[in-house]
N, C-alpha and C positions, 0 to 999 in steps of 0.2 A: 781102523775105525771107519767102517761105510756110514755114508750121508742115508738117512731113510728115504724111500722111495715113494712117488705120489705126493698124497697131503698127508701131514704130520704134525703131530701136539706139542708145541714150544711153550715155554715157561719164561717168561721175562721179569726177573726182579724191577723194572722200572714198569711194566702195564700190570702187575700188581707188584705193589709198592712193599717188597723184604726183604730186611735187611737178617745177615748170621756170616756165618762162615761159610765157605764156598763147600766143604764139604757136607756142610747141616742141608746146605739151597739145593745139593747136586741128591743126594738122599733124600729128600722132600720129592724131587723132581721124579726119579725111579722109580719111588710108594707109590706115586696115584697117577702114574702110566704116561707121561711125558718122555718122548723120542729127544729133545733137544732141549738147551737153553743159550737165551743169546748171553753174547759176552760183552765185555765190557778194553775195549782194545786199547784203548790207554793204560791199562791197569797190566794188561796182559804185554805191555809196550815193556812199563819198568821192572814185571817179573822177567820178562827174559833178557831186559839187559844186565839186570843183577845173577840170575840162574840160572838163565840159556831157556831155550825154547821149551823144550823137552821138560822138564822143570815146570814149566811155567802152565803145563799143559795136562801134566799126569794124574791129577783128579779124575778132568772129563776122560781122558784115554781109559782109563782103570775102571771107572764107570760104562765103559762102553754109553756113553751120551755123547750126541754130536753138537757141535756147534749153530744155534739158530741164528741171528742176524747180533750184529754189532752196531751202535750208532755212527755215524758217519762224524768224527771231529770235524768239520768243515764249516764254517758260519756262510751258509751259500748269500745270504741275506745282509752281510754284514759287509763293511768300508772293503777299499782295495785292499790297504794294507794289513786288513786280518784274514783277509782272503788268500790272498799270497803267502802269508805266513803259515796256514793252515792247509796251504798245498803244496809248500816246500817239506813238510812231513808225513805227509802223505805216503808215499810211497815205503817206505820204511814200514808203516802200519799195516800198507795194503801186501806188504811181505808175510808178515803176521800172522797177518787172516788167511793167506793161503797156506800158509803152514799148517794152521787150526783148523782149516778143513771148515773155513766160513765163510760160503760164499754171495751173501747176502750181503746189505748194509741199507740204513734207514735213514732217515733226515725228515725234517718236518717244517713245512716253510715257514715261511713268517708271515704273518695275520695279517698286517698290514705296512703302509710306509709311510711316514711325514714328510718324507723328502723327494717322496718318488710319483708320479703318475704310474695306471697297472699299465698301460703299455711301456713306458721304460722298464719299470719292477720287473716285467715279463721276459723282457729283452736282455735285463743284465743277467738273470737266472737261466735265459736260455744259452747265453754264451759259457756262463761256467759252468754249465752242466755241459755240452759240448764238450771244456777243455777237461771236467772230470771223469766223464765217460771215458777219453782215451785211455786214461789213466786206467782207472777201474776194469777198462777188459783189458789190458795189459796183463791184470794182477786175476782176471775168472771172476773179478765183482760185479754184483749188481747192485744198484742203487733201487730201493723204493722209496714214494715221496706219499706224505702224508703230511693233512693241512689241519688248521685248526678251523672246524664249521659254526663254533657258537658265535653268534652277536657280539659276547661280554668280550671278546679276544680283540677287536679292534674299539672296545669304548673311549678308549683315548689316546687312538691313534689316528693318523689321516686316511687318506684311501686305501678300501680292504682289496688285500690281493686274491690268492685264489681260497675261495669259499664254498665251492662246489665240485662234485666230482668233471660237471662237464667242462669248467677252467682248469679240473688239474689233468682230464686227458689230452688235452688240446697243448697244455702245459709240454706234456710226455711226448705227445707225437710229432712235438718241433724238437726234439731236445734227441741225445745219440740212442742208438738201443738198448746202452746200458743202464738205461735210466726207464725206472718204472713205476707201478703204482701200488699203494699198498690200502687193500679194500681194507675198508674199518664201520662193520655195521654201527656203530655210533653215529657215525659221520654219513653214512645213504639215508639214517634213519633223523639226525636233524635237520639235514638239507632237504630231504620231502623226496628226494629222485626216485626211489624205486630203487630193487634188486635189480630190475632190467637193464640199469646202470651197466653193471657190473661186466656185457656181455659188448660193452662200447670200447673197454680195453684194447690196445693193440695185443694182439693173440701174441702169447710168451711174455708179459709184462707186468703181469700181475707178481709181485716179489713176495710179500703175505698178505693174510687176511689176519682181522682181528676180531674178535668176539666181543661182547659187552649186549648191557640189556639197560631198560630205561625206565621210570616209575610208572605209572599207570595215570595216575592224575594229570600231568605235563604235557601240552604239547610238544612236537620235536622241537619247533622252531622256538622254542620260550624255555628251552634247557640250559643249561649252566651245567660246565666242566665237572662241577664236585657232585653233579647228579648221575653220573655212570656208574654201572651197576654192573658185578655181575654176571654173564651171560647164564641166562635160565633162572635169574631173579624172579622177573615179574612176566616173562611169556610176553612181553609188548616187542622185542625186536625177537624174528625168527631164525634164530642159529640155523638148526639143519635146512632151513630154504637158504641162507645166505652160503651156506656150504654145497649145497646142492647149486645154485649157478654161478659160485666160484669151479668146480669141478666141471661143470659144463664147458665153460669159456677156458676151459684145458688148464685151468690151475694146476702147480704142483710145487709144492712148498710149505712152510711150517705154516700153523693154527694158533693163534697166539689168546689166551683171556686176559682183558683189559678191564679194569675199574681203578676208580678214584679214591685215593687213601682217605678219603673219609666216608666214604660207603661201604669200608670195611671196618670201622672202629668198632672195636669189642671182639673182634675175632683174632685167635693167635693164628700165627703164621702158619701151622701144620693145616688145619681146621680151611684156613683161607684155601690152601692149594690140594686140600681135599675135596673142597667142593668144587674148587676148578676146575679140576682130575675128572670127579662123577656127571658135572655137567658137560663137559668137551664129550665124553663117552654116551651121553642120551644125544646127543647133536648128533654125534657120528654114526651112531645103529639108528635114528630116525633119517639120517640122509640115506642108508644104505652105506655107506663107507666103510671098508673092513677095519676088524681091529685086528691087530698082531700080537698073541702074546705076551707079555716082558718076561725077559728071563732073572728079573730081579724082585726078591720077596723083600718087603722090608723087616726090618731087625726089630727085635720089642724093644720100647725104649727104656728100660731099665740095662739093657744089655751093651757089647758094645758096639760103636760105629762098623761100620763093612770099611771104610773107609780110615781107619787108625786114630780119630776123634771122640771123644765123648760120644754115647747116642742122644738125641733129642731129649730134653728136661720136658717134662708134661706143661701143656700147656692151658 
């Protein structure tokens, strides 16, 4: 199973929020032209110590779908001793992922600290980022880091840590090379930076790009988490521009759409990752980005699974 090459359409059950069986999620993912989906490596930790790797893995293999990024278990933000604890397992996990053929992994800092000043905040994150990175290209991982930009995320906390793209590249470029950033138009587009942003990365750093769109009424800076939308919702954040100077600044890695489980109420989950599907694809023919084929038709759904499952119940 080869990794796709350049930039590529990832599906993440957590940046849109669906839940089913992994072979309903991995079949969804095929229908509407998604290369990849991330995984869930705790989960994929207790399938292969009960079933062995292989096992644990044979859906996405049988599918020919690759592995997109995994959340990092690590509380980078959190006391010593759950820090310690979450990197005495580490390696084991980061076994996993290279078995999986996943060589991405995410994390998303923490908004703010009550206990910390951002210069210490900055200092203790740069150190276990340091001791993690060894780790992680040890294992062919990359680490990208994504922050939370709304206001509402530090309301009642103490001092807000990194808030902007230009504290999280400064964040990255003290920290090891395996450590990177993950563009999230949401996030250029409530912070006010500019696309231009995106070309400040350290060249190879960029880990993914995320999609999303934002209401039309709202300013960026007066948005709230439950207001993401999306991508090609409402035209106020510009996909194919945010793709076009992610691909400039040498991107090459999955494309992920992101919104907020409640911007999607009323929609079944086929329908959801159907318009994911047809919006990733007007992003990508208005960037210029090719598309490639799939060599997978989906099934009617009265019929049966490709995958040895029920097909999909109408939804």
């Amino acid at each position: 199973m080869s990794a796709p090459i350049g930039i590529f359409r990832n599906l993440s059950t957590i940046g849109l929020p669906l839940s089913g069986r992994p072979s309903e999620l991995i079949e969804l993912a095929l229908s509407f032209g998604f290369d990849s989906m991330d995984i869930d490596i705790v989960d994929l930790q207790q399938q292969a110590d009960l079933y062995g790797v292989e096992h644990a893995r044979r859906l996405m293999v049988s599918a020919r779908l690759t592995s997109g990024l995994f959340q990092l278990p690590v509380a980078l933000g959190g006391d010593d001793a759950a820090f310690d604890r979450d990197l005495a397992a580490l390696p084991r996990r980061l076994e996993l992922a290279r078995a999986a053929e996943a060589p991405r992994a995410s994390a998303t800092l923490a908004a703010a600290s009550a206990q910390h000043s951002f210069k210490d905040f900055f200092e203790l994150h740069r150190r276990r980022l340091d001791a993690l990175g060894e780790l992680l290209a040890e294992h062919g991982v990359t680490l990208g880091l994504a922050f939370h930009p709304e206001t509402e995320a530090t309301a009642e906390e103490g001092s807000r840590f990194v808030a902007t793209y230009e504290a999280l590249i400064g964040l990255v470029s003290a920290s090891h090379p395996s450590v990177g950033v993950i563009v999230d138009s949401w996030a250029v587009h409530v912070t006010g930076e500019g696309l231009d942003v995106i070309g400040n990365v350290p060249r190879g750093r960029i880990v993914e790009v995320r999609l999303s769109d934002a209401p039309r009424e709202v300013r960026g800076g007066d948005l709230h988490a439950n207001q993401r939308l999306l991508p090609g919702e409402s035209g106020v954040i510009p996909a194919a521009a945010m793709l076009a100077h992610a691909r400039d600044a040498g991107f090459e890695g999955p494309v992920t759409p992101w919104a907020d489980r409640s911007a999607l109420a009323g929609r079944g989950r086929e329908k959801i990752v159907r318009l994911a599907g047809d919006r990733l694809e007007a992003a990508w023919r208005e960037a210029g980005l090719p598309i490639v084929p799939r060599w997978f038709m989906p099934v009617a759904k009265e019929g049966a699974s490709t995958f040895g499952e029920p097909a999909l119940a109408a939804e």
